[in-house]
C-alpha positions as CSV (number, residue, x, y, z in Angstrom):
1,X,12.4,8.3,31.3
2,X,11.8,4.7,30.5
3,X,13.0,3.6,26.5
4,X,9.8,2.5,24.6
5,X,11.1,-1.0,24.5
6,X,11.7,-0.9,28.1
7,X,8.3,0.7,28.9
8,X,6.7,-2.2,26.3
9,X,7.6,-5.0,28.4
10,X,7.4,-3.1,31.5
11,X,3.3,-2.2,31.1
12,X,3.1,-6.1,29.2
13,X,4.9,-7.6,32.5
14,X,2.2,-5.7,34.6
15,X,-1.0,-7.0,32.7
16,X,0.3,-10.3,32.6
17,X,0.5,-10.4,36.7
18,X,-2.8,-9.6,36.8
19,X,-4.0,-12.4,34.1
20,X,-1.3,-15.0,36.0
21,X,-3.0,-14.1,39.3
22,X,0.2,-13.7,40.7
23,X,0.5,-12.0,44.1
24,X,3.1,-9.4,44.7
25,X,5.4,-11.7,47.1
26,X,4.6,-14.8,45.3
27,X,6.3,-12.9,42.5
28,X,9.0,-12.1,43.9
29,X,9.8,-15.4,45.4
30,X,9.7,-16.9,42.6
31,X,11.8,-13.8,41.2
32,X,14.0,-14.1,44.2
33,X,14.1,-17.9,44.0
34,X,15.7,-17.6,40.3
35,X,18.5,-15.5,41.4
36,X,16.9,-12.0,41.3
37,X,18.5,-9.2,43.2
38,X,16.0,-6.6,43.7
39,X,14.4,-6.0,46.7
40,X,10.3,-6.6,46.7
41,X,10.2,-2.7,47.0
42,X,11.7,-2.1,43.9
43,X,9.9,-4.7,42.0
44,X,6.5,-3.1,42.8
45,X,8.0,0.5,42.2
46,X,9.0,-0.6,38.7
47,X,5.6,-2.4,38.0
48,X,4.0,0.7,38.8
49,X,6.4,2.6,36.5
50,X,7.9,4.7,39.1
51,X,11.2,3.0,38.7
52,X,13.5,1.5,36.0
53,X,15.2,-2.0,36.3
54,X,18.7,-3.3,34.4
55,X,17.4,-5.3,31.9
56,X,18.6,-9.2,33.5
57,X,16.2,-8.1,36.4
58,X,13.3,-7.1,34.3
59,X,13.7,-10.6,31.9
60,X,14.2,-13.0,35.4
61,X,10.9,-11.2,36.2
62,X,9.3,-11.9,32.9
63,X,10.3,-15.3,32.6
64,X,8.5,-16.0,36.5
65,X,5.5,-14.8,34.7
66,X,5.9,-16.9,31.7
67,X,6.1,-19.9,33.7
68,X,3.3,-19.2,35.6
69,X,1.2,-18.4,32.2
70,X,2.3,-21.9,31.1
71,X,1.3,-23.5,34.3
72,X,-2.3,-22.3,33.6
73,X,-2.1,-23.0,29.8
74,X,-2.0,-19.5,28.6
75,X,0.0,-17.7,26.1
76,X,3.4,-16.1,27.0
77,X,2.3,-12.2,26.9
78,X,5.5,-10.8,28.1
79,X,8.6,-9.7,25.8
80,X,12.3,-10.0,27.2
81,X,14.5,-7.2,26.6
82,X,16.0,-8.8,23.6
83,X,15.9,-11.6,21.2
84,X,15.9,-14.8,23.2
85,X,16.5,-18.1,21.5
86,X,14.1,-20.7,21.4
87,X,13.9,-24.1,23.9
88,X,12.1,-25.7,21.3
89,X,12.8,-25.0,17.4
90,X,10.3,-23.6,15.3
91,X,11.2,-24.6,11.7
92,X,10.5,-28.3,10.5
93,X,13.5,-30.1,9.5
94,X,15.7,-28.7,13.2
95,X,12.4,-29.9,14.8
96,X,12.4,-33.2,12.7
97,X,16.1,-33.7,14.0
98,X,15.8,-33.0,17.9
99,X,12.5,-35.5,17.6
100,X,15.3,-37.8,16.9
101,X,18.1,-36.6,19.1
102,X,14.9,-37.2,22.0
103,X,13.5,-40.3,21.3
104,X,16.9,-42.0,20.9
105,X,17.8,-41.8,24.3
106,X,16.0,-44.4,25.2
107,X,15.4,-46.0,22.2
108,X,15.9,-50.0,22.1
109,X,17.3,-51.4,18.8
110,X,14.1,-52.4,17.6
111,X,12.7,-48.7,17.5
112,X,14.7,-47.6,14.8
113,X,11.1,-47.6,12.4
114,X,9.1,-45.8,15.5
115,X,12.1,-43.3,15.3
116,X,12.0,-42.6,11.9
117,X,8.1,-42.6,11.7
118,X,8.1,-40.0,14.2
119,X,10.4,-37.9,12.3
120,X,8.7,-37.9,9.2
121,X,5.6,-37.1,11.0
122,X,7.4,-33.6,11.8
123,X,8.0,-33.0,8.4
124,X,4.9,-34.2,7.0
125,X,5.6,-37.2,5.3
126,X,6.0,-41.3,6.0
127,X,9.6,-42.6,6.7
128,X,10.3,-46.2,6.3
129,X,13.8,-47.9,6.7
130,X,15.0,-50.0,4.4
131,X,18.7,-51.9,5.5
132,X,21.0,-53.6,2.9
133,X,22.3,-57.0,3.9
134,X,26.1,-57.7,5.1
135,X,26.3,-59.0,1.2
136,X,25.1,-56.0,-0.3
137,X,22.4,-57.1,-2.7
138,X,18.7,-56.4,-1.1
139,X,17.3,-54.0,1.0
140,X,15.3,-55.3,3.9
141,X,12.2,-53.5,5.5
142,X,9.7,-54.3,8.3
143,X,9.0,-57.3,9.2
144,X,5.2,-56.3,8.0
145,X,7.2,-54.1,5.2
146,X,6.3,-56.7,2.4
147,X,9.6,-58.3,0.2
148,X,13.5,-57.1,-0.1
149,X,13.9,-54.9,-2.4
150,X,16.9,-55.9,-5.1
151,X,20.0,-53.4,-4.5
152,X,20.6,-54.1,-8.8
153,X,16.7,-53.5,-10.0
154,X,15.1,-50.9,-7.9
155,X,14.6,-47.2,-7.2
156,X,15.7,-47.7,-3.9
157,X,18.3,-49.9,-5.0
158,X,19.5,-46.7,-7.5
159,X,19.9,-44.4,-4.6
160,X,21.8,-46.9,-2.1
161,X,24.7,-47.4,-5.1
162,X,24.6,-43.8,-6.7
163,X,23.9,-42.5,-2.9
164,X,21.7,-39.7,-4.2
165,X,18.0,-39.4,-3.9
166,X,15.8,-41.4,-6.6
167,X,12.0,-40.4,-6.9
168,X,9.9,-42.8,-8.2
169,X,5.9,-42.9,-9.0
170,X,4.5,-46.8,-8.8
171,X,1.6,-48.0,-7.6
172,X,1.7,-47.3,-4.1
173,X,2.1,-43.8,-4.7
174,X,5.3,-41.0,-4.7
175,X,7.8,-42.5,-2.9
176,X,11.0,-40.2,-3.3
177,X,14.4,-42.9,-2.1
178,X,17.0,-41.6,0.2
179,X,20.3,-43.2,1.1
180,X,20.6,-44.0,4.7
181,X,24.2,-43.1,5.9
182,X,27.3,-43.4,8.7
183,X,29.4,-40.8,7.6
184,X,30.8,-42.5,4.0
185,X,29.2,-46.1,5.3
186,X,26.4,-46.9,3.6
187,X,23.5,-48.8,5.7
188,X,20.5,-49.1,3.4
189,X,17.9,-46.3,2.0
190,X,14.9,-44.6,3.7
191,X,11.5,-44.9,1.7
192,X,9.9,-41.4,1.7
193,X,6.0,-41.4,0.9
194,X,5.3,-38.3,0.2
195,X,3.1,-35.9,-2.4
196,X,3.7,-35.7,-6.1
197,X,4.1,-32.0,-5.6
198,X,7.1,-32.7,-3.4
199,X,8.9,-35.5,-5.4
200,X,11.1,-32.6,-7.0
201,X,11.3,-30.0,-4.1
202,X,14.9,-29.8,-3.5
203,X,13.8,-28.7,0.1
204,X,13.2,-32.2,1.0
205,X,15.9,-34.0,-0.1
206,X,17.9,-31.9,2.0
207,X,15.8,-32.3,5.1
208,X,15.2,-35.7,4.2
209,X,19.0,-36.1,3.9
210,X,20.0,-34.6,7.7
211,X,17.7,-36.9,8.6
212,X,18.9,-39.8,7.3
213,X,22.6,-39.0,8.6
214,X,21.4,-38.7,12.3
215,X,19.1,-41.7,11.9
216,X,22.6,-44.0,10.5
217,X,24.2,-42.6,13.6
218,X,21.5,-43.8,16.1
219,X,20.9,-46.9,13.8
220,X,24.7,-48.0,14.4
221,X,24.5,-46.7,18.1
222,X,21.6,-49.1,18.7
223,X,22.7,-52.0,17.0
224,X,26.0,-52.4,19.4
225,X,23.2,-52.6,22.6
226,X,21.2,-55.3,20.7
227,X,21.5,-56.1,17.1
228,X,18.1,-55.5,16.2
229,X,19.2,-53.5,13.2
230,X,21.7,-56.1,11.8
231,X,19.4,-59.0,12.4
232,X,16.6,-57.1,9.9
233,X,19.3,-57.1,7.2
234,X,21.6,-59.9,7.6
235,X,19.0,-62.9,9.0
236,X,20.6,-65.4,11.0
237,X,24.3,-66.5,11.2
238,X,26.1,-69.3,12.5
239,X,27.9,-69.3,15.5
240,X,31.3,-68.9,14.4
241,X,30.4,-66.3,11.5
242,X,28.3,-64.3,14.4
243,X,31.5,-64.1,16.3
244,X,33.9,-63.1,13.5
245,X,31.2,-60.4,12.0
246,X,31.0,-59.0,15.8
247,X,34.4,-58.2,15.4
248,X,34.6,-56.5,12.2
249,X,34.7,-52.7,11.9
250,X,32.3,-50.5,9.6
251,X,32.3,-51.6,5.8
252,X,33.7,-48.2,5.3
253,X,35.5,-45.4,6.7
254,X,37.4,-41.8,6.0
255,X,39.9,-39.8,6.8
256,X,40.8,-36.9,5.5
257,X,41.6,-37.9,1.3
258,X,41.6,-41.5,2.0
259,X,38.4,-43.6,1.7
260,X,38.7,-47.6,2.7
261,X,35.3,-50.0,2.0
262,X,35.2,-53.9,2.5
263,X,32.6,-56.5,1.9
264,X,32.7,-60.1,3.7
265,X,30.6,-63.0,2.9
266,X,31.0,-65.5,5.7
267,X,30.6,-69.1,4.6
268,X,29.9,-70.6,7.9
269,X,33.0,-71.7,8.8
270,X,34.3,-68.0,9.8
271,X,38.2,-68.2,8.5
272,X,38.3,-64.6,6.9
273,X,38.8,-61.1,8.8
274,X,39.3,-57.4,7.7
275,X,40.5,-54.4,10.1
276,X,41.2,-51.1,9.4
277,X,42.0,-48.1,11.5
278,X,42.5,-44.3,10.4
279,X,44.0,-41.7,11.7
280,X,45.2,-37.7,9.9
281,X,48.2,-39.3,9.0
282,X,47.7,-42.8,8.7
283,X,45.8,-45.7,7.9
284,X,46.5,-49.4,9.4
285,X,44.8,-52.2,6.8
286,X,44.8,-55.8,7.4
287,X,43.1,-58.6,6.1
288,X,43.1,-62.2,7.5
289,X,42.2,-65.9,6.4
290,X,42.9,-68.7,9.1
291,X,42.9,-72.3,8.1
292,X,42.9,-75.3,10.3
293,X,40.5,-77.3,13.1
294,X,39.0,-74.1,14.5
295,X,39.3,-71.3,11.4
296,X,36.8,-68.8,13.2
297,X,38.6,-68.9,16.5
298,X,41.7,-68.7,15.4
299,X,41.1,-65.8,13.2
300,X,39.3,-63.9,15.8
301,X,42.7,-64.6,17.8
302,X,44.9,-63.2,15.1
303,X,42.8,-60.3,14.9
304,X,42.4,-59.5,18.6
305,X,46.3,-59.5,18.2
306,X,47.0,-57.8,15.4
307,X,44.7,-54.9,17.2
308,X,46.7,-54.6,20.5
309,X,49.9,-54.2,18.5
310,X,48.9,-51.4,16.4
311,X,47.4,-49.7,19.5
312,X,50.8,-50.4,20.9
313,X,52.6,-48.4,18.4
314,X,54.3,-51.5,15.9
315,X,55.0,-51.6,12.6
316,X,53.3,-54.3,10.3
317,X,56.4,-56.8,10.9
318,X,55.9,-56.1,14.6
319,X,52.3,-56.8,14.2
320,X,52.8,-60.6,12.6
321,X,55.6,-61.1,15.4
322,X,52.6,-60.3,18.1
323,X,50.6,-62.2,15.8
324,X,52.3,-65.1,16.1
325,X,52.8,-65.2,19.6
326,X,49.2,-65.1,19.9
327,X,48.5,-68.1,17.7
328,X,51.1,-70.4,19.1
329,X,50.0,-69.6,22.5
330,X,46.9,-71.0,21.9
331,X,46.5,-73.5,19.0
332,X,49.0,-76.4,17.6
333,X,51.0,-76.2,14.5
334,X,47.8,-76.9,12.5
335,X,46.5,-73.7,12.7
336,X,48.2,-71.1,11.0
337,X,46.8,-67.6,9.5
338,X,47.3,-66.0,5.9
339,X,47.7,-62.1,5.4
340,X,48.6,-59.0,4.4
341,X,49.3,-56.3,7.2
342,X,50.0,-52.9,6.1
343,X,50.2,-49.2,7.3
344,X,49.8,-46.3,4.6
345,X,51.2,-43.0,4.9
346,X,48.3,-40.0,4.1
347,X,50.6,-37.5,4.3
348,X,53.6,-39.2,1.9
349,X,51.7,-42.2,0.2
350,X,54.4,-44.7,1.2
351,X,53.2,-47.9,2.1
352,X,54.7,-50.7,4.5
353,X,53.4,-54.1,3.8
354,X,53.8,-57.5,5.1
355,X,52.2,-60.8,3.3
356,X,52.4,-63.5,5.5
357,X,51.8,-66.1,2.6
358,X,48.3,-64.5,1.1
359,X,47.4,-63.3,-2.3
360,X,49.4,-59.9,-3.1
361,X,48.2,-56.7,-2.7
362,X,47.0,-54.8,-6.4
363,X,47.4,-51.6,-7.0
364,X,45.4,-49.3,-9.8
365,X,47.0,-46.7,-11.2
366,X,45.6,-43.6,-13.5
367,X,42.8,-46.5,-14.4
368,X,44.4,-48.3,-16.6
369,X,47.9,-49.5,-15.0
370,X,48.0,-52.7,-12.5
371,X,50.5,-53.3,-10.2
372,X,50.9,-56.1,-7.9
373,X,52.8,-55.7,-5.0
374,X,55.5,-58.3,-4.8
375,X,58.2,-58.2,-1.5
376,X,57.7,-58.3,2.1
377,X,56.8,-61.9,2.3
378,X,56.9,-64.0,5.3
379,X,55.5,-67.6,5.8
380,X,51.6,-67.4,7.3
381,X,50.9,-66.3,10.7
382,X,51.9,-68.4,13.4
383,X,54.1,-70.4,11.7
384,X,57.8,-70.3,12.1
385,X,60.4,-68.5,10.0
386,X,63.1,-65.9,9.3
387,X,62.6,-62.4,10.6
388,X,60.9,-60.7,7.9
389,X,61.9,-57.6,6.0
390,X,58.5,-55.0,4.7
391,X,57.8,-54.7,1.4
392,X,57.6,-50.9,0.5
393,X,56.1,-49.5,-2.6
394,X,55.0,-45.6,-3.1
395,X,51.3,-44.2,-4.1
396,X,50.6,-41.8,-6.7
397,X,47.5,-39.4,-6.1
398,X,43.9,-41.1,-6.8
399,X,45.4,-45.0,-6.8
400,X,43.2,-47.6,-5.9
401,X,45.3,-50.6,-3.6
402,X,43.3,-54.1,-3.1
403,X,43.3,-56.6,-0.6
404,X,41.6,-60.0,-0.7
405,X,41.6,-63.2,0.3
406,X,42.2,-66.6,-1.1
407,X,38.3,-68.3,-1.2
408,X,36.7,-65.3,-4.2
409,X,39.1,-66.2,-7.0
410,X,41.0,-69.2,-5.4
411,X,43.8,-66.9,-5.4
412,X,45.7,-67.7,-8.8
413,X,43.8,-65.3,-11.2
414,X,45.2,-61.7,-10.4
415,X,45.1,-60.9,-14.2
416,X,41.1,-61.6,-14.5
417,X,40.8,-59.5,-11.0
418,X,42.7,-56.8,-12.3
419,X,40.7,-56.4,-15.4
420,X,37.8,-56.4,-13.7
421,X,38.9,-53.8,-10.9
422,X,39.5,-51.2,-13.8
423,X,36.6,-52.0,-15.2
424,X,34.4,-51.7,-12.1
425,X,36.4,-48.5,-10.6
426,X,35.8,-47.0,-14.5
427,X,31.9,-47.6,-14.1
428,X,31.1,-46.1,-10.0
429,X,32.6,-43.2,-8.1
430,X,33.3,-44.3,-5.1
431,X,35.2,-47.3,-3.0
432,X,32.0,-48.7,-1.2
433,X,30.1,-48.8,-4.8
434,X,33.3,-50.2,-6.5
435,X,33.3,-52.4,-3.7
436,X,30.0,-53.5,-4.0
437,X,30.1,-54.3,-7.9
438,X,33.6,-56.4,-7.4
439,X,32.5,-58.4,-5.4
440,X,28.7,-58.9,-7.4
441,X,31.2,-59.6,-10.5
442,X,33.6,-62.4,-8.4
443,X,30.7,-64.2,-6.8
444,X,30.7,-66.9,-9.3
445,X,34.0,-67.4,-9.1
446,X,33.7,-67.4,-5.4
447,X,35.3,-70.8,-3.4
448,X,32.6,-73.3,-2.6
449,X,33.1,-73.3,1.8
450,X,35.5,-70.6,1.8
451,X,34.5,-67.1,3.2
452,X,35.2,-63.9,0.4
453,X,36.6,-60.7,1.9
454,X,37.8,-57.9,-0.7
455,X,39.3,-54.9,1.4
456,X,39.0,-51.6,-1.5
457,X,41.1,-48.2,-0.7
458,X,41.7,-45.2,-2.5
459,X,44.4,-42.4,-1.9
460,X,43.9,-39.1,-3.5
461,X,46.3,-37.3,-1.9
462,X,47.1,-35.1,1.0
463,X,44.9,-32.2,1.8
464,X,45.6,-29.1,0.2
């Protein structure tokens, strides 16, 4: 005797033959055609309930007669024999996602707004990006999107630096602010419009908030293939600068305990670099200034460099010894290249350092304690000299170590940068935002026609 469940979709899978109009053998060619084992006999024994099926015959037969309902626009009217997962999701915010997840695969760079737009539409409200420039102090919208707003003086401004959601109520209506994110990197905010009933629901921050961490991934996707996205928030570069920023990674990045942030402010002459790479166990930090004829080229050269020799396995004084092969392979003695290369330990907190001839390193300690990192000193990059010997110094838990170059504080004030690091790492939470305030805090001091780089990192230990 059939199981009520089993005679449920049994007498449901026979009414909806009839109402698909579905012939015996087209049935079971289609059943047949989907892998089905059972003979056509059988099938019209069981339909006539003279005959039980295992239940992967009787859903193969229910889902022919699905797809036949959807072909002529009816409802699906027959149940499997269990719980079968959606194709499509039901609930909002998964929908609001896999609109993105679909659109983006074929998305060009300057669909980023369509994409967004047709996410919020999903969750019934109006997305707008909004991407901070490469200096960090507005947020750029549209095209048609009406003026930057100012990272300093605005709602929207609030939520990129604290990177939490700000409501606000103006003029234009409820607009509820939600940073727009890469993992820890921070690429601007998205402007929710929205009800006033909704301002508050802690529901949609948090859909709001997968969608803005998908969106950053398919934002940074799409600007490698065109740019779009860092043309909207940066405007136009120079030549040189364009090929130096090309080159640069993500203003920020994590692993594990350890979170790194940078900020560069080209001049237009293009002598300044950053790099970073992370690992579990390691991070590799460099930052770069090249002087001479051709400043951009030759620091995209060092770079290039110092990249295929940590991907070869060196140390940082086998780094500047590839480095400097590089440079005197292809530039004359008036080109050389300022530095610090170093590789930090995640697991230990030692760190191996080399300054070839650049402003030294700073370290933070417990918030109040400054230390700058004398030793491992070399003369600059491509230059000739003795073989150098690393500088090596040891990280506590939760220090902060600084990088920068020469053209934000001409290099010879390490006591006014140091104040200001522990005043600025007092007053935010994180690197990026830290980042972000040093560098609003220096630009006065900043070298007419130099570029400014500041390279930020904090340890806080192995994972426990």
């Amino acid at each position: 005797m059939l199981s009520d469940r089993h005679d449920h979709q049994r007498q449901a899978l026979a009414r909806a033959v009839r109402r698909a109009e579905l012939p015996l053998e087209d049935l079971w060619m289609r059943y047949f055609s989907l892998g089905g084992d059972i003979g056509i006999t059988e099938v019209e024994a069981y339909l006539s309930g003279l005959m039980s099926l295992p239940a992967v015959e009787r859903d193969v037969l229910a889902h022919v007669v699905n797809e036949r309902l959807d072909e002529l626009a009816r409802v699906n009217q027959v149940p499997y024999s269990r719980e079968v997962r959606d194709a499509e999701p039901r609930s909002r915010p998964l929908a609001a996602l896999v609109t993105l997840l679909h659109a983006a695969e074929t998305a060009s760079p300057d669909r980023v707004d369509a994409l967004a737009d047709a996410a919020g539409r999903v969750l019934g409200v109006v997305i707008t990006v909004h991407l901070v420039d490469r200096g960090q102090r507005r947020l750029r919208g549209p095209a048609d999107g009406g003026p930057a707003l100012d990272v300093r003086t605005t709602p929207a401004g609030r939520a990129y630096r604290t990177g939490r959601p700000v409501p606000s109520r103006g003029e234009a209506g409820p607009r509820l602010w939600v940073p727009l994110l890469d993992g820890v990197a921070r690429l601007g905010v998205l402007e929710v419009a929205c009800g006033e009933e909704d301002l508050d629901d802690p529901g949609l921050r948090a859909q709001c908030g997968w969608v803005s961490r998908l969106l950053g991934r398919i934002v940074v996707a799409l600007d490698r293939s065109g740019g779009a996205a860092a043309d909207r928030a940066d405007g136009a570069h120079p030549v040189t600068a364009e090929l130096v920023r090309s080159l640069l990674p993500p203003l920020s990045g994590a692993s594990g305990e350890f979170r790194v942030s940078a900020v560069h402010e080209p001049s237009g002459r293009g002598g300044d670099a950053f790099d970073y790479a992370l690992s579990e166990t390691s991070a590799c930090l460099a930052v770069l200034t090249a002087a001479g004829p051709q400043p951009a080229l030759a620091v995209a050269t060092a770079l290039a460099a110092h990249r295929r020799a940590r991907r070869a396995g060196h140390d940082p004084v086998g780094r500047a010894g590839v480095v400097d092969e590089a440079l005197g392979a292809h530039f004359g003695p008036h080109t050389s290249v300022t530095g610090v290369l170093a590789d930090l330990d995640l697991r230990t907190g030692r760190l191996c350092f080399v300054n070839a001839g650049h402003p030294e390193p700073l370290v933070l300690r417990a918030g109040r304690t400054t230390l700058p990192l004398p030793g491992g000193a070399r003369p600059p990059l491509g230059k000739p000299g003795g073989r150098p010997v690393a500088g090596e110094s040891l990280l506590a838990r939760r220090d902060w170590l600084l990088l920068r170059t020469e053209g934000l504080t001409g290099g010879d004030d390490a006591r006014g940068l140091a104040d200001l690091l522990r005043a600025e790492a007092a007053a935010a939470t994180t690197p990026p935002e830290t980042t972000r305030r040093l560098l609003d805090a220096l630009r006065g001091e900043a070298v007419p026609g130099r570029d400014a780089t500041l390279l930020l990192a904090r340890w806080t230990g192995p994972a426990r």
